[in-house]
C-alpha positions in Angstrom: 2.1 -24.3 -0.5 4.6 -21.6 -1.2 3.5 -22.2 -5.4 0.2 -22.3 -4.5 0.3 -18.8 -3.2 2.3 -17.4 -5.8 0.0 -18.6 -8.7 -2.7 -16.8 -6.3 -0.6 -13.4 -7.3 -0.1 -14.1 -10.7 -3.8 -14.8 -10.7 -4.3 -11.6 -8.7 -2.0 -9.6 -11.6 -4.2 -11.2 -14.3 -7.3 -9.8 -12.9 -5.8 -6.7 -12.0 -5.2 -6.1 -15.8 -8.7 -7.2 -16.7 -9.8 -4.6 -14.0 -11.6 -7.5 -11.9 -10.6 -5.8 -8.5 -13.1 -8.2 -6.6 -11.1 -11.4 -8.3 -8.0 -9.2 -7.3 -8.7 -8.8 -4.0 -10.0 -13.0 -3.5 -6.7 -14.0 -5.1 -4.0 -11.6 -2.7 -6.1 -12.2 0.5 -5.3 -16.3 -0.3 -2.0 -15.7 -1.3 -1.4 -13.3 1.7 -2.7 -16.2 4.4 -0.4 -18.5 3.0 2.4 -16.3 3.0 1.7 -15.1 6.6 1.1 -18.5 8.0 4.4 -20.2 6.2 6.4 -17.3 6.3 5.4 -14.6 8.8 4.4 -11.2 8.2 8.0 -9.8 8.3 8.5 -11.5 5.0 9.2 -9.7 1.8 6.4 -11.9 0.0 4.2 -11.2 2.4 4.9 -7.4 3.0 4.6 -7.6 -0.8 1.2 -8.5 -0.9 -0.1 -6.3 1.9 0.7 -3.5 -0.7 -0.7 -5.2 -3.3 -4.0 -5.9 -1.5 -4.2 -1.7 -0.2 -3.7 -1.2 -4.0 -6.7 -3.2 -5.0 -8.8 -2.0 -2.1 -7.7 1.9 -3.5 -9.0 0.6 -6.8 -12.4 -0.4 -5.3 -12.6 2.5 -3.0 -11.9 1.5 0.3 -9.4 3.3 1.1 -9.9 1.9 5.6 -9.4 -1.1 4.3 -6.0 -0.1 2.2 -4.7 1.8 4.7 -5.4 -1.2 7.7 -2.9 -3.1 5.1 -0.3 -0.7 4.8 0.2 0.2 8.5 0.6 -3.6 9.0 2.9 -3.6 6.1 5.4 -0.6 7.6 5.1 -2.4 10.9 6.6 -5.1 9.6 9.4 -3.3 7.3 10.1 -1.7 10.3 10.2 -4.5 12.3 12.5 -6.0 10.1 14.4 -3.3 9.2 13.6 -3.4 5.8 14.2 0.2 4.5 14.1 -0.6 1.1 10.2 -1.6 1.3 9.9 1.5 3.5 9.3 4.1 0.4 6.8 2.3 -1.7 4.7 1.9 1.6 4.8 5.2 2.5 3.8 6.7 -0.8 1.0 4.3 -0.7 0.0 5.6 2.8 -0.2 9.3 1.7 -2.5 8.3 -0.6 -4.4 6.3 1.5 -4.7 8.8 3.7 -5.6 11.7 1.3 -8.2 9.4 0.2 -9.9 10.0 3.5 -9.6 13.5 4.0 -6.5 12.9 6.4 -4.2 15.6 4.5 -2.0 16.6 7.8 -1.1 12.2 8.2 -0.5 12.3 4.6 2.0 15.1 4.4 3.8 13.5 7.5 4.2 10.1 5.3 6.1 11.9 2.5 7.9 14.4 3.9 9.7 11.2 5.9 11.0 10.2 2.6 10.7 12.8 0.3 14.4 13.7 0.9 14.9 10.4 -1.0 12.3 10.4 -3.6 11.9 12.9 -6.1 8.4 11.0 -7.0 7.5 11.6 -3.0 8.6 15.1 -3.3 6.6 16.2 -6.3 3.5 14.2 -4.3 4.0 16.2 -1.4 3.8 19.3 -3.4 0.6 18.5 -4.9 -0.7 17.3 -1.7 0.0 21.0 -0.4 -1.4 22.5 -3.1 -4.5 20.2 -2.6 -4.6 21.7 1.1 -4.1 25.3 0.4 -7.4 24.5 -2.4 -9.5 23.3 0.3 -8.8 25.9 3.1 -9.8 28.4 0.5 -13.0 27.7 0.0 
């Protein structure tokens, strides 16, 4: 079963670079109820694919969705104490969350780990230039 849901992601990466988002989005949500049901969500596969399946749901605009995945995903890192899938997440949730107009969230999510990130950093400059744009119109 485990194979099975890992051809599902390299399925899922296939479409992803043929920009098929829908076939994307069908191939992660398989692979991720295999990997939740054999391996629970605190598993790196399966936090894995929770990212994965926010990206492809920021690709096709659904940034509720994404951001549903993510917040599951850093529940888990954090339930397993998995610091080192901690950053990617919460880049991915500032994003998510300036995708729906939720600037204040998404400055919270980066400056948590912009201290460690210069990526995170220079996005939560841009995210507070984005800010200061908006409350000057």
């Amino acid at each position: 079963q485990l194979s099975v849901a890992a051809l599902h992601r390299c399925l899922s990466e296939c479409h992803a670079r043929e920009a098929s988002w829908a076939e994307a989005l069908r191939c992660d949500t398989r692979a991720l109820q295999i990997y939740e049901r054999l391996c629970g969500p605190q598993d790196e596969r399966t936090i894995s694919v929770r990212v994965e399946l926010a990206r492809v749901h920021m690709r096709l605009k659904d940034p509720t969705r994404a951001l549903g995945q993510l917040l599951k995903a850093r529940a888990a890192c954090t339930a397993h104490g998995r610091h080192d899938s901690t950053l990617p997440v919460a880049k991915m949730l500032a994003c998510a969350y300036s995708a729906l107009g939720r600037h204040a969230e998404a400055t919270s999510q980066l400056s948590t780990v912009c201290a460690d990130d210069a990526e995170a950093s220079q996005m939560l400059e841009a995210l507070e230039v984005l800010e200061e744009s908006a409350n000057s119109w």
